[in-house]
N, C-alpha and C positions, 0 to 999 in steps of 0.2 A: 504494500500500500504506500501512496504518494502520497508526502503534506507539504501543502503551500502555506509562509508564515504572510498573515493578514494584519497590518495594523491597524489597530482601532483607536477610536475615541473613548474612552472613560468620565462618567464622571461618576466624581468617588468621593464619599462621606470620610473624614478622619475623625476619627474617634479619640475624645477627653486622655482615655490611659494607653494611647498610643496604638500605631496601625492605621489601615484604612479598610474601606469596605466599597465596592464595586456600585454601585446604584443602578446607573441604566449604560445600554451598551451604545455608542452611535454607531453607524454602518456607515462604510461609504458613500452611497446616496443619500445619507442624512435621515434614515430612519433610527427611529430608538426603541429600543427594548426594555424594557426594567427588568432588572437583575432581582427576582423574587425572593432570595435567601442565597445566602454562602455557606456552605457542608462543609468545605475543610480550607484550609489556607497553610499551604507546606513550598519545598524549596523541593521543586522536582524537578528532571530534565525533558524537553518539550520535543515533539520528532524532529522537529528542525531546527536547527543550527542557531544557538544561543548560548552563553554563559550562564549557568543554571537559576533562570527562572523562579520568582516567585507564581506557584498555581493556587489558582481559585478555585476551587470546584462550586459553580455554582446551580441553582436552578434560575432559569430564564423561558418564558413562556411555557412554562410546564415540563419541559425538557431540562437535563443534566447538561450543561458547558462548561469546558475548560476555560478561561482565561489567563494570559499569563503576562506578568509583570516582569519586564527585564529592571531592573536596581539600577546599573550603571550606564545605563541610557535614556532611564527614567520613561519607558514608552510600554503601550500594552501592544499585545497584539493575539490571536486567535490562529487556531492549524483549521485548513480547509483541506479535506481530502480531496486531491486529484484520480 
């Protein structure tokens, strides 16, 4: 399986005792999604080519997504399977 790294727009709640939390997703063409809850938030490696990644595991529209947070580039971005 093929994955394409997609960068997204984020906008993201920080939280009082530190962290942040994902809120809604923007898309390319300027759609948004709201990020319905975060399930886990760990330091995982992504199928495509990054410096390990903060993961989101969130749910979004009723479905499970990955997001992931590079640190040292400060950017999000999403794998699209080709």
């Amino acid at each position: 399986m093929q994955y394409e790294k997609v960068y997204v727009e984020i906008l993201a709640r920080f939280l009082r005792g530190g962290g942040m939390r994902p809120t809604f997703v923007v898309w390319e063409d300027g759609k948004r999604y709201a990020v319905d809850r975060v399930r886990f938030v760990e330091r995982a490696p992504a199928h495509v080519g990054s410096v390990l990644p903060v993961r989101y595991t969130c749910i979004v529209a009723g479905r499970e997504r990955r997001l992931y947070f590079e640190t040292e580039e400060m950017r999000w971005f999403v794998e699209i399977e080709r």
